[in-house]
C-alpha positions in Angstrom: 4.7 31.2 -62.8 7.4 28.4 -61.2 10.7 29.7 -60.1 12.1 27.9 -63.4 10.1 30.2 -65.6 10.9 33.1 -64.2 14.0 31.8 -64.5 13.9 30.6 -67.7 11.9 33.9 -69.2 14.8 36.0 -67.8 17.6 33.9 -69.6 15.9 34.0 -73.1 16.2 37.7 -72.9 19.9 37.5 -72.3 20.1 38.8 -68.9 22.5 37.0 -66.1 21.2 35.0 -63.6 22.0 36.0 -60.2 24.1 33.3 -57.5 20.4 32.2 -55.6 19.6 32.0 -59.3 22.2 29.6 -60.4 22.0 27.7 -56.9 18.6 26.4 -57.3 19.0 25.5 -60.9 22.2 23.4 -59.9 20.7 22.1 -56.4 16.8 21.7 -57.0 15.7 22.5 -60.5 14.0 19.4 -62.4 16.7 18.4 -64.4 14.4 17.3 -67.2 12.8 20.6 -67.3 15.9 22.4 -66.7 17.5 20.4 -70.0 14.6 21.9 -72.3 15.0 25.3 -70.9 18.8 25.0 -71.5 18.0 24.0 -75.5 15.8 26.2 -75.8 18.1 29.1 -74.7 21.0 27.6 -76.7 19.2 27.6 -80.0 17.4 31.2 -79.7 21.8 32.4 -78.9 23.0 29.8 -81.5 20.2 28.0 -83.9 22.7 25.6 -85.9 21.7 21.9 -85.0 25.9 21.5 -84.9 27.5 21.5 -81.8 31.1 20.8 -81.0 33.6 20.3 -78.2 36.8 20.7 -77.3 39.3 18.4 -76.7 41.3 19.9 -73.4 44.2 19.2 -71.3 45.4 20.3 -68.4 49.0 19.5 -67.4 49.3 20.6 -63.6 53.5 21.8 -63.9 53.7 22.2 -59.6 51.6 21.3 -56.8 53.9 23.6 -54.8 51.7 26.5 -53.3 52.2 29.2 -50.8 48.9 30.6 -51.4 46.6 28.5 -49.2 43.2 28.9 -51.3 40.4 27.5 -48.8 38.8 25.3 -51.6 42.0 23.3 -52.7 42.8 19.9 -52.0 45.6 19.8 -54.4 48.1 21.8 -53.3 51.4 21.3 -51.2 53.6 23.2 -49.1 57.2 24.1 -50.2 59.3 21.1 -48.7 56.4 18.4 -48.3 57.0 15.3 -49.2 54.4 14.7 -52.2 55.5 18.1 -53.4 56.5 18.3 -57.2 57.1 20.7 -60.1 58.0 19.1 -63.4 60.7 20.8 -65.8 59.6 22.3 -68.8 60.3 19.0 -70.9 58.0 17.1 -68.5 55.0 19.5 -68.8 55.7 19.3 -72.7 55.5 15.5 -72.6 52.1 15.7 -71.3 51.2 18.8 -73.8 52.8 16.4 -76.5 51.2 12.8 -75.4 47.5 15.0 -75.6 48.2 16.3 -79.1 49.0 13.4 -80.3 45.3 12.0 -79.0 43.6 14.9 -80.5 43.6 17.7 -77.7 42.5 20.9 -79.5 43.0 23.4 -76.2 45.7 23.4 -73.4 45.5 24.8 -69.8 48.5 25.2 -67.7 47.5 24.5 -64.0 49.7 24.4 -61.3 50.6 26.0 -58.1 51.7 29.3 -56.9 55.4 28.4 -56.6 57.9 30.8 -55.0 60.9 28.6 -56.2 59.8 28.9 -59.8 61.7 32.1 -62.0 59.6 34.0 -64.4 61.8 32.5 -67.0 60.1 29.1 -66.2 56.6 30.3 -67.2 57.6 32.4 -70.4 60.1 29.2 -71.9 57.0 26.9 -70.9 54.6 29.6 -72.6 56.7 30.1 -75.6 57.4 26.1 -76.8 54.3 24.9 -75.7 52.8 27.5 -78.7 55.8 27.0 -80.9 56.2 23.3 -80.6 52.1 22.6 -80.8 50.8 25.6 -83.1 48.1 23.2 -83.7 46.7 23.2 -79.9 45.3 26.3 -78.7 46.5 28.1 -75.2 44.5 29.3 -72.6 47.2 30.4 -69.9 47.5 32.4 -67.0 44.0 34.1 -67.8 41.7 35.2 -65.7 
């Protein structure tokens, strides 16, 4: 049996794959292969032929972080000079423009920002569901 069997024979019975698992199936597994297993698995969880996407955005409200994650490119300190954090009627321009193209979820991304009050985060919370009911949130989850 190839490691993709075994890989494969664990996933149709619904068990998680371990990190080495999901390693070689992103670094090394033949991706043809690997597509057939993925239908396969897709239609024993979920057998209609209809699939469906989301439409996301992702407004990023700061790029002001004190948090120094190893991983992130994106981030700036407090004071740089390519720092930014948009107002609340900024990040709901984006949030609007992306409705207005069909985005069906919205993720607010941004920074760990010192400077920014809790009331920032609950007004941006609050209008972003009461001005776009329509879009669905996904904020501040883990």
């Amino acid at each position: 049996m190839s490691l993709l069997d075994a890989i494969a024979e664990k996933a149709r019975a619904g068990k998680r794959l371990d990190r080495e698992e999901g390693r070689w199936l992103l670094a090394e597994a033949p991706l043809l292969e690997l597509g057939t297993v993925a239908s396969d698995v897709r239609f024993a969880r979920i057998p209609e032929r209809v699939v469906t996407f989301v439409i996301d955005t992702n407004p990023n409200y700061t790029n002001v972080c004190i948090t120094d994650c190893q991983f992130c490119a994106f981030y700036r300190k407090p004071g740089a000079p390519d720092a930014y954090t948009l107002t609340v009627d900024e990040v709901l321009a984006k949030v609007e423009f992306a409705a207005a193209k069909g985005a069906t979820t919205v993720l607010l991304q941004g920074g760990h920002n010192p400077a920014l009050p809790l009331e920032y985060y609950v007004t941006l919370v609050r209008e972003t569901v009461r001005r776009f009911p329509q879009v669905t949130p996904h904020f501040f989850t883990a």
